[in-house]
C-alpha positions as CSV (number, residue, x, y, z in Angstrom):
1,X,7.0,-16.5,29.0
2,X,9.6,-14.6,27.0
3,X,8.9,-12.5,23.8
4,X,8.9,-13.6,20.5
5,X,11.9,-12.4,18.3
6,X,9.6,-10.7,16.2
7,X,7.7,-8.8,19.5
8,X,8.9,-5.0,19.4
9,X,6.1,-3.0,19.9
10,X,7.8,0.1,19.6
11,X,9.8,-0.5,16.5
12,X,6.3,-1.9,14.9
13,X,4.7,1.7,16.3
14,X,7.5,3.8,14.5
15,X,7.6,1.5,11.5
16,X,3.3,2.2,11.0
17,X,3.9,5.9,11.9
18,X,6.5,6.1,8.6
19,X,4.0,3.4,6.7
20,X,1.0,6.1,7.5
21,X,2.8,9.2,6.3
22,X,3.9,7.5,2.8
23,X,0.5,6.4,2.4
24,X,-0.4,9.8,3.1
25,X,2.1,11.2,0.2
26,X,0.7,8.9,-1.8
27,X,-2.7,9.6,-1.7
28,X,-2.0,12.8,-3.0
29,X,-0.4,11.9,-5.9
30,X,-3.2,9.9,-6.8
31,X,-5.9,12.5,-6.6
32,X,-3.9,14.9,-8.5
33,X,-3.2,12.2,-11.1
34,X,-6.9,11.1,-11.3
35,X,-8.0,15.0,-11.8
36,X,-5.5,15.4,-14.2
37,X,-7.0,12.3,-16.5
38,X,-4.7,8.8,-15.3
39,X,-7.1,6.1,-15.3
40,X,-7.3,4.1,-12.0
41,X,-6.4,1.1,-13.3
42,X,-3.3,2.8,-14.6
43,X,-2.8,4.2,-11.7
44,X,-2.7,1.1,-10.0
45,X,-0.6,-0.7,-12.8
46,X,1.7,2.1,-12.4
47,X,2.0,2.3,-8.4
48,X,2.8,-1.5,-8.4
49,X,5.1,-1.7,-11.4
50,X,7.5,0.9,-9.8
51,X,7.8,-1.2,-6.7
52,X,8.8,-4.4,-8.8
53,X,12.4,-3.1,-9.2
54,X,12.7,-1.6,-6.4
55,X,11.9,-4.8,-4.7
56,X,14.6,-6.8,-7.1
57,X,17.3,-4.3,-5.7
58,X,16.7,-5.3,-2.2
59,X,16.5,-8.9,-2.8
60,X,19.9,-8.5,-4.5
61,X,21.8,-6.3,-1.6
62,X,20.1,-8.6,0.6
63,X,21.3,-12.1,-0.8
64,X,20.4,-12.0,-4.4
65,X,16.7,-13.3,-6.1
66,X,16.8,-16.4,-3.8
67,X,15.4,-14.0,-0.9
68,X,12.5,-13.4,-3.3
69,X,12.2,-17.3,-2.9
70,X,8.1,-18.7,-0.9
71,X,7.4,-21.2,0.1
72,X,3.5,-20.4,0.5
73,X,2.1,-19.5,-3.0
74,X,-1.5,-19.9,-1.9
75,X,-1.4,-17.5,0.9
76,X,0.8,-15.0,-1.2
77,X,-2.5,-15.1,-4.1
78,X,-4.9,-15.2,-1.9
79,X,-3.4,-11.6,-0.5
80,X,-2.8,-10.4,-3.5
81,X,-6.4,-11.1,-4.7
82,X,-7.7,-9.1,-1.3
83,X,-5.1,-6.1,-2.4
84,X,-6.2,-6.0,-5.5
85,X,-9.4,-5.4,-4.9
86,X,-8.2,-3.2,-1.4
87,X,-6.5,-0.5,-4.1
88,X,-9.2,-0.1,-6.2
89,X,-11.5,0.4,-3.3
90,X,-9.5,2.5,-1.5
91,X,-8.1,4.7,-4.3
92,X,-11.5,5.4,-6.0
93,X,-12.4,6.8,-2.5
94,X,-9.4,8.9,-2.7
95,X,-10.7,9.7,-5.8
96,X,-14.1,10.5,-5.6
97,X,-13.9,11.9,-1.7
98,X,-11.6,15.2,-0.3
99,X,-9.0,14.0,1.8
100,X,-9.9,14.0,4.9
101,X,-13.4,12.3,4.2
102,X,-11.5,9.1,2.5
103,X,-9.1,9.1,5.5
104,X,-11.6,9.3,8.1
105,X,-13.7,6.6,6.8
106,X,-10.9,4.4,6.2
107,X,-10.3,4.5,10.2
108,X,-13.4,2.1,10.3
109,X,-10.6,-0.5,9.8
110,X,-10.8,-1.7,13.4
111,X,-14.9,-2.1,13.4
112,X,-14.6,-4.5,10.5
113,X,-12.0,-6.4,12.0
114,X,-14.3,-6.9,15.1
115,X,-16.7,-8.0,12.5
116,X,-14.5,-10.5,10.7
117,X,-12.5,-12.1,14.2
118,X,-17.0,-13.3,14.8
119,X,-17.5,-14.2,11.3
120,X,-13.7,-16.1,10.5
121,X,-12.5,-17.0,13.9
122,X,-15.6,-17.4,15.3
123,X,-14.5,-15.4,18.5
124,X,-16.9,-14.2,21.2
125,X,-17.2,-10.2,21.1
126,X,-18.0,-9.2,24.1
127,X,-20.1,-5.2,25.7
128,X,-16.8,-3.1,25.7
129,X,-16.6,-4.0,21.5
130,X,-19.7,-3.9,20.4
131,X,-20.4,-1.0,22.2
132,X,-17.0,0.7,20.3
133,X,-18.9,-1.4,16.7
134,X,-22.0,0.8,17.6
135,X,-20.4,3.9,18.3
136,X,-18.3,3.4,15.6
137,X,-21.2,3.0,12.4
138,X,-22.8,6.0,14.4
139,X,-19.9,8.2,13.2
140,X,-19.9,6.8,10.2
141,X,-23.6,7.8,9.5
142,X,-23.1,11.4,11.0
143,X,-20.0,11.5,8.2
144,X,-21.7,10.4,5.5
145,X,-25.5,12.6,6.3
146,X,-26.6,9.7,3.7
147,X,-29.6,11.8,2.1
148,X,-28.4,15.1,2.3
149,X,-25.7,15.2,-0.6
150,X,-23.3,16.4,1.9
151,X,-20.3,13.8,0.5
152,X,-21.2,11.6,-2.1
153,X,-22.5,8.4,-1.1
154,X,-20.9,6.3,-3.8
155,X,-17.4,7.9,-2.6
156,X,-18.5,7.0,1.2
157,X,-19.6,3.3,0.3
158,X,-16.4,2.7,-1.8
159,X,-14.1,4.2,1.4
160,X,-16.0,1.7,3.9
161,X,-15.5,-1.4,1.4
162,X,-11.6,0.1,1.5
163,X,-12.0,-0.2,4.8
164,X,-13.3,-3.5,5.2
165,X,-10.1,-4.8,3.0
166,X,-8.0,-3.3,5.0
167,X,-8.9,-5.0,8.1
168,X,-8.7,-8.3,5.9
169,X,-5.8,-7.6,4.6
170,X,-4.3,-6.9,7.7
171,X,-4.9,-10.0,9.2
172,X,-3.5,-12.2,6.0
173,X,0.0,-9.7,6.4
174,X,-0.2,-11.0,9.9
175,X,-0.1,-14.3,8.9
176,X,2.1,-14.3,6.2
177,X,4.9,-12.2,8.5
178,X,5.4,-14.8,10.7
179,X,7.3,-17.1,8.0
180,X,8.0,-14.5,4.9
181,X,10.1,-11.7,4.8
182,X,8.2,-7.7,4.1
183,X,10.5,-7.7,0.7
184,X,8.7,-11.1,-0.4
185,X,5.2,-10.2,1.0
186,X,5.6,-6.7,-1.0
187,X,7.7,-8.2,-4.1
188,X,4.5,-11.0,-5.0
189,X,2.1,-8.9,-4.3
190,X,3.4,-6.3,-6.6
191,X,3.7,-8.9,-9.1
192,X,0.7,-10.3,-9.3
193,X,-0.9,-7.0,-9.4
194,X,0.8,-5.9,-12.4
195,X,-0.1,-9.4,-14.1
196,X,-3.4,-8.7,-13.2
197,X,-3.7,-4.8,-14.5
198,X,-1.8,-4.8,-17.2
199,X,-4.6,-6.4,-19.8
200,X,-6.3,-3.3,-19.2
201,X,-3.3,-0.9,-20.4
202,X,-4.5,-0.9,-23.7
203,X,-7.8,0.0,-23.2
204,X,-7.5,2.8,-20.9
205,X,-4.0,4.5,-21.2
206,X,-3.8,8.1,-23.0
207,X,-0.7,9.5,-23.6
208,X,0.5,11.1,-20.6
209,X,2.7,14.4,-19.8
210,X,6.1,14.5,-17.9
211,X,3.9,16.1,-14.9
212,X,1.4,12.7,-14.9
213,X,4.5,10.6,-15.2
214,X,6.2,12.3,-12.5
215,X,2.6,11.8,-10.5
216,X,3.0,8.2,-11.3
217,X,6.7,7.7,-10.3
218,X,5.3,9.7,-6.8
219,X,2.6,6.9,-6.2
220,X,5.2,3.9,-6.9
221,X,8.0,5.8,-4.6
222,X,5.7,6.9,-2.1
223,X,3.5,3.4,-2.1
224,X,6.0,1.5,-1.8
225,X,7.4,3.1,1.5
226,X,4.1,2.8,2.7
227,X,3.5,-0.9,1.9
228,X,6.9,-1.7,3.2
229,X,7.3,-0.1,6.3
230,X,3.5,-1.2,7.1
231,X,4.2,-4.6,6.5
232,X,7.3,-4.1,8.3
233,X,4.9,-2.8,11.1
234,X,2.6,-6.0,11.5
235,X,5.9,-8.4,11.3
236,X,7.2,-6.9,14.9
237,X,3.8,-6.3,16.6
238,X,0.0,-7.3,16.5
239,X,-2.7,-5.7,14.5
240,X,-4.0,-4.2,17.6
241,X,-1.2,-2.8,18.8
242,X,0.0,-1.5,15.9
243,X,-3.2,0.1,14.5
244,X,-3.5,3.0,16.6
245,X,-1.0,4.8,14.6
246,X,-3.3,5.0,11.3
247,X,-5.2,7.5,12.8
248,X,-2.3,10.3,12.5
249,X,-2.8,10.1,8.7
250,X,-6.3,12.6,9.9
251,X,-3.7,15.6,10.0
252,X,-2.1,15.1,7.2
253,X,-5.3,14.7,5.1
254,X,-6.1,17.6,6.8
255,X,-3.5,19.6,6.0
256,X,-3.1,18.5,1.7
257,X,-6.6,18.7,1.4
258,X,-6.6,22.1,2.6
259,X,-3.6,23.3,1.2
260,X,-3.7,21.5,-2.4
261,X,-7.5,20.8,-3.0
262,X,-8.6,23.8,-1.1
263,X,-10.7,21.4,0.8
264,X,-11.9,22.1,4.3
265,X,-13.2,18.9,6.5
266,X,-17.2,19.1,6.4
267,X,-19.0,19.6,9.9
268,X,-19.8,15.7,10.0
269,X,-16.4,14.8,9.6
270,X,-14.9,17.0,13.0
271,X,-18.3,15.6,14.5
272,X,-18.0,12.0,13.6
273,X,-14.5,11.3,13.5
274,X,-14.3,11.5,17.3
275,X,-16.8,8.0,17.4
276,X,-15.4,6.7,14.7
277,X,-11.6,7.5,16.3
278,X,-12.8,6.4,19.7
279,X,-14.2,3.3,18.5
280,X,-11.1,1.9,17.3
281,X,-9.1,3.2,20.4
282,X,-11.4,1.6,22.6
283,X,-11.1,-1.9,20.1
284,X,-7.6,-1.6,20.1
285,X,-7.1,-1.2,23.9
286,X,-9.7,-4.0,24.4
287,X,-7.9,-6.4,22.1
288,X,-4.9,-6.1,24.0
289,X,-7.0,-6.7,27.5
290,X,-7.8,-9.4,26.2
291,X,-4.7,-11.0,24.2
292,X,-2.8,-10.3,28.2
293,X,-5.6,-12.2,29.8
294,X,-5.2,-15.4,27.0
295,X,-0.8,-15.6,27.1
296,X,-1.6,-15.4,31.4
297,X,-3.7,-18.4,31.2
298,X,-1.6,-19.6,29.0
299,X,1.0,-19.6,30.9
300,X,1.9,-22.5,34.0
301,X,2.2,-21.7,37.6
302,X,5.9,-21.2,38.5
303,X,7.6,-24.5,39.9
304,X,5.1,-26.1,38.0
């Protein structure tokens, strides 16, 4: 069976890798903008109204606004309602965890998605994942040391829902890359998001310093790499295959945390990140046993 057009593993590996490190950029920005006062919805406001022209400059270069042009409204808004409510979860555990906590727990991506392909797609999970679901929650609870104070268990709780919207979000992208372009997946999602925030604006904007705005224009540049380059990511290859690169955002969380925040990973992150790691490696690899095994039975006899 030939490839699709839109299989390239490799280029969908590189295009997550670049996706991961502007992600990475960005979550910087936002803790240092959060500390420094910016509300999170402005934050988020902000971060998507930055992409908007960015987006418009594309579609022009590219053909003018009829590439902005869907033909699937309902799966465009019912993305943007699971990315709205993604950012806020995942940047108030940027916000309220060090670096390297958020990122870690945000790796449970994979775990969830186990969880949703039984609940959505009613698929049959069999030892090899559930073993990697177990392993995986057992990292997550040596992270956390719910209990013992040792990362606050709002932050954690907020991180995992992040998580869980990822791996829903991930799918949707999926679905909607097969007939939309990244700049129209990325363009109406940014839209809606800013139609969405901007009621808020009045409520919760203070006046803000040329360093904030600077902070601001960081998330928008930074975000928007991310989201484009990710999206670009899950048009050219499957979630499973693609996913494995997320896990390289773990050094530079590392690394900012440590030499921004001044934040060292805890003891329960270098001990539970290895299940929680492993867990999706093991997912991923299974996924892809699996997804051979389907296209091969799939697939006729020759000379039949």
């Amino acid at each position: 069976m030939p490839a699709s057009a839109t299989d390239r593993p490799l280029l969908a590996l590189l295009f997550r890798l670049l996706g991961i490190a502007g992600f990475a950029l960005m979550a910087v920005c936002i803790k240092l903008a959060s500390e420094s006062g910016v509300h999170l919805l402005e934050l988020i406001f902000w971060r998507q109204f930055i992409t908007l022209p960015i987006m418009l400059a594309w579609a022009m270069l590219a053909g003018g606004l009829v590439m902005l042009k869907t033909a699937r409204p309902k799966a465009h808004a019912l993305r943007a309602a699971y990315g709205v409510v993604g950012m806020l979860l995942n940047f108030g555990g940027v916000i309220l965890l060090p670096l390297a906590e958020a990122t870690t727990l945000s790796y449970t991506g994979p775990i969830f998605a186990v969880l949703l392909s039984i609940v959505l797609l009613k698929e049959a999970v069999g030892v090899w994942r559930w073993s990697a679901v177990i392993a995986g929650f057992a990292g997550i609870i040596i992270i956390a040391q719910p209990g013992t104070g040792a990362i606050p268990l709002t932050g954690a709780m907020v991180a995992l829902g992040g998580a869980f919207m990822i791996a829903l979000i991930a799918i949707q992208i999926r679905d909607l890359g097969r007939t939309e372009a990244p700049m129209v997946i990325v363009f109406w999602f940014a839209l809606a998001t800013v139609l969405v925030t901007a009621p808020a604006l009045p409520f919760v904007h203070q006046p803000l310093s040329g360093e904030q705005w600077l902070l601001l224009l960081g998330i928008g540049l930074f975000g928007t790499w991310g989201q484009v380059f990710i999206t670009m990511a899950l048009r050219f290859g499957e979630v499973s295959s693609v996913i494995v690169m997320d896990y390289s955002s773990l050094i530079w969380a590392a690394l900012f945390g440590w030499l921004i925040f001044g934040d060292l990973p805890t003891l329960g992150v270098w001990l539970g990140a290895p299940f929680v790691i492993g867990s999706g490696i093991v997912i991923t690899w299974r996924e892809r046993v699996l997804r051979k095994a389907r296209l091969a039975a799939a697939t006729p006899p020759e000379g039949t």
